[in-house]
Each structure stands twice: as C-alpha cells, then as structure tokens.
ZAMARGU-4260 file (C-alpha; in steps of 0.2 Angstrom, whole numbers, plus 5000, padded with zeros to 4 digits):
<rodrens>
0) 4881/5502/5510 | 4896/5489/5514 | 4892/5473/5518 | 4900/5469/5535 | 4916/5459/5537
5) 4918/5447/5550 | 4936/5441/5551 | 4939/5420/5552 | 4944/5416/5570 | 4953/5400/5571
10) 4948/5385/5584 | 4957/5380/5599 | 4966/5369/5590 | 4974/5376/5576 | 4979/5390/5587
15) 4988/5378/5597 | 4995/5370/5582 | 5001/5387/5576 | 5010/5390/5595 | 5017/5373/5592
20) 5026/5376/5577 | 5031/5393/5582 | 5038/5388/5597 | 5047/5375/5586 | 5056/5385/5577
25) 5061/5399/5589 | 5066/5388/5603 | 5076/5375/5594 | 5092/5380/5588 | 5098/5382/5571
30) 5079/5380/5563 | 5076/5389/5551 | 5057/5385/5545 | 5047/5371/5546 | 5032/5366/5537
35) 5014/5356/5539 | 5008/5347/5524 | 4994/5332/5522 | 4996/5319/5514 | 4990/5325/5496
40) 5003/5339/5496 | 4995/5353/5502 | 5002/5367/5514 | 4993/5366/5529 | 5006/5376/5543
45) 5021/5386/5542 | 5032/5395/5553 | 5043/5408/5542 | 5059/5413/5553 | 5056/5426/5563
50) 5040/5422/5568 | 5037/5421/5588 | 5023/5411/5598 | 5014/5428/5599 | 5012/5428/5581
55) 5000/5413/5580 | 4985/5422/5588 | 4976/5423/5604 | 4983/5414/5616 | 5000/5411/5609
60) 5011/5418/5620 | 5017/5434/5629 | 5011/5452/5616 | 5024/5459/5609 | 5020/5475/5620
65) 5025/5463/5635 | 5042/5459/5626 | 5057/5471/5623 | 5058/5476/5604 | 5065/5462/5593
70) 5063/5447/5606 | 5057/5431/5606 | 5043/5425/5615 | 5055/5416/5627 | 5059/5436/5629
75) 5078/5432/5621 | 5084/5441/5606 | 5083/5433/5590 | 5096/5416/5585 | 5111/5426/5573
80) 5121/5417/5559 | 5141/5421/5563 | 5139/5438/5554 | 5128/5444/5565 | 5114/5443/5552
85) 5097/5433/5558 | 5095/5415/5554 | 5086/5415/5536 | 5080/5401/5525 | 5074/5404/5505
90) 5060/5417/5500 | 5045/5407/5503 | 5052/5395/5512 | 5035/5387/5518 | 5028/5385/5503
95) 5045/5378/5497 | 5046/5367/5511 | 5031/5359/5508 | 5034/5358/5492 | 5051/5349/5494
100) 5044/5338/5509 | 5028/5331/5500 | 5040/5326/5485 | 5053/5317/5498 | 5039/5309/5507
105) 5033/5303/5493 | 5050/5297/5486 | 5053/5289/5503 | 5038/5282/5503 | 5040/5273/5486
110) 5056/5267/5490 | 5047/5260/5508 | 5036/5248/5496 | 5051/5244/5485 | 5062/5237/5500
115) 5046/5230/5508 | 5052/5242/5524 | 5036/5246/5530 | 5031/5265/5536 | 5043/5278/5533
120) 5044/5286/5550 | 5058/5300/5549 | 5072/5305/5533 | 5085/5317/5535 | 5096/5326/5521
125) 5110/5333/5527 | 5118/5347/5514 | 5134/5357/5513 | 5123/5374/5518 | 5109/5365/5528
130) 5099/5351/5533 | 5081/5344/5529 | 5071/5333/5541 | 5055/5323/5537 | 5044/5316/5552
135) 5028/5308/5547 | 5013/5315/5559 | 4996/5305/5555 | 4987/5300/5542 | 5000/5303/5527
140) 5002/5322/5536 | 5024/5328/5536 | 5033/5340/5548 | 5046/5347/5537 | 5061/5357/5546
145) 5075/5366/5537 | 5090/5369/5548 | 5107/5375/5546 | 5121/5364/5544 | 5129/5365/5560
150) 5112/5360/5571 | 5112/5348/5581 | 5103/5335/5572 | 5100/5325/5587 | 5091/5339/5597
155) 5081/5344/5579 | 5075/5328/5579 | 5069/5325/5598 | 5059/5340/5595 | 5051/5335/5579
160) 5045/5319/5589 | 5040/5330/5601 | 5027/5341/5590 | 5023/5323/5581 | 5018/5317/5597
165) 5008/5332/5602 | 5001/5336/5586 | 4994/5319/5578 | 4981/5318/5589 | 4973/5334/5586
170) 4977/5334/5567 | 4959/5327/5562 | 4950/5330/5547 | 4941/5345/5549 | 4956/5352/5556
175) 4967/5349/5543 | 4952/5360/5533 | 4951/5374/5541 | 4971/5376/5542 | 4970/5374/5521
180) 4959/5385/5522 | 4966/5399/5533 | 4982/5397/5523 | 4970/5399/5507 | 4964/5416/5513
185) 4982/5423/5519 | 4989/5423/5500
</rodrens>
C-alpha cells in the first residue's frame, strides 16, 4: 500500500512574497531575474524570466486559462530583446544570482567597515551586457536584480525599494524557513 502524499502548501506570506517578485520582474522593464538571499548566503526566492504572478500559487494572479497564450499576468505579451527573442538571463540564473549577490553583499559589506560608512544600503554594477543591483531587505537578507543594459536604472531601482519596503516586514524568521525550505524540495 503507498503511503499518502500531502503536497507542502505555502503560507500567506510567502505566496505574497512569491507574487512580489514575480510581479517584479514582469512589470519592470528590462529585468531579467531577481533573487532573495539571507544573510548566510542561502537562496530563499527566485523569479526565472518568464515567470508570471500566476506562477507563484494560489492567489497570485489572473490563471493562465483567464490570459491569452504567452501573456503576462498584466495580460501583455512578454518584454523582447531587439531580435525578437524573449529577454533571457544565464541558465540558472537564480541560483547564480544569489550566488553573485551574497559574494557582493559581502564585499560591500567589508568595505562598509573599512571606510567606517556604516550600512550598505543599495550597490549597482553596471556591465557592458547588463546591470546587477544589490538592495539590503532586513536582517543581512539581499534583493538581487539582473537587468539589461539599457534599463532604466532609476526605475529598477524605485522598484527594488518598493519590494524592500513591502517585503522586510514579513520576511521573519520562520519565513525565511520555510522559503529555504520550499526551494530545498523544488531541486
């Protein structure tokens, strides 16, 4: 006989998170992932491009039966590169982010005690093929956003405060947990 499976619904909260950063990346332009990590490094959210609101659970937004095929939640068709291609970051690119944003966090972060600066609140890297932006949340926790070069960084950023100022409130302990922990069972 199989043992019953009961599938791990997440709270309130980290659906609401998971909306959050969907909707960050669909609605902003030129984002191309963005990334959650706490303060020891670990991936707690990702949004991989592509992903819409509706993606993030219960709750998150219109189904996808209620959208035409290939929509967005805000029901427009998904942001194209030049060539027609949509927008895409690296393979991976939330665990890479993460990666990438706890090592800069941390640099920053040293460099911050060197120069006696106090709190690293926000570091953007701008590249000849993109742009990385760094936003402390709470508690040692980063937002990471990978954008394409020709964002506007202004606009990036308001929107990264935005999800700060939403998110670091919620972003407790025991949610930080269960986030790990739903990334955990998703590999």
């Amino acid at each position: 006989m199989n043992a019953p499976t009961t599938a791990h619904t997440p709270s309130r909260q980290a659906r609401n998170l998971r909306w959050l950063l969907s909707n960050l990346v669909d609605e902003v332009p030129g984002v191309r992932s963005v990334a959650v990590v706490s303060s020891d490094g670990l991936l707690l959210l990702s949004s991989e491009p592509g992903r819409t609101a509706a993606d993030a659970g219960p709750g998150g937004g219109p189904d996808r039966e209620e959208r035409g095929e290939g929509e967005n939640a805000d029901g427009a068709a998904p942001r194209r590169e030049s060539g027609g291609r949509p927008e895409r970051g690296p393979r991976d690119a939330g665990a890479d982010l993460a990666t990438i944003v706890s090592g800069l966090g941390s640099l920053t972060q040293g460099a911050s005690k060197l120069m006696d600066a106090g709190p690293v609140k926000q570091t953007m890297v701008a590249m000849d093929e993109g742009s990385l932006f760094v936003m402390s949340i709470s508690d040692g926790s980063l937002l990471g956003v990978h954008a394409a070069p020709d964002c506007d960084m202004s606009v990036v950023a308001y929107h990264m405060a935005l999800f700060v100022g939403r998110a670091g409130h919620v972003l407790t302990p025991e949610l930080r947990t269960e986030l790990r922990t739903s990334m955990e069972l998703d590999q």
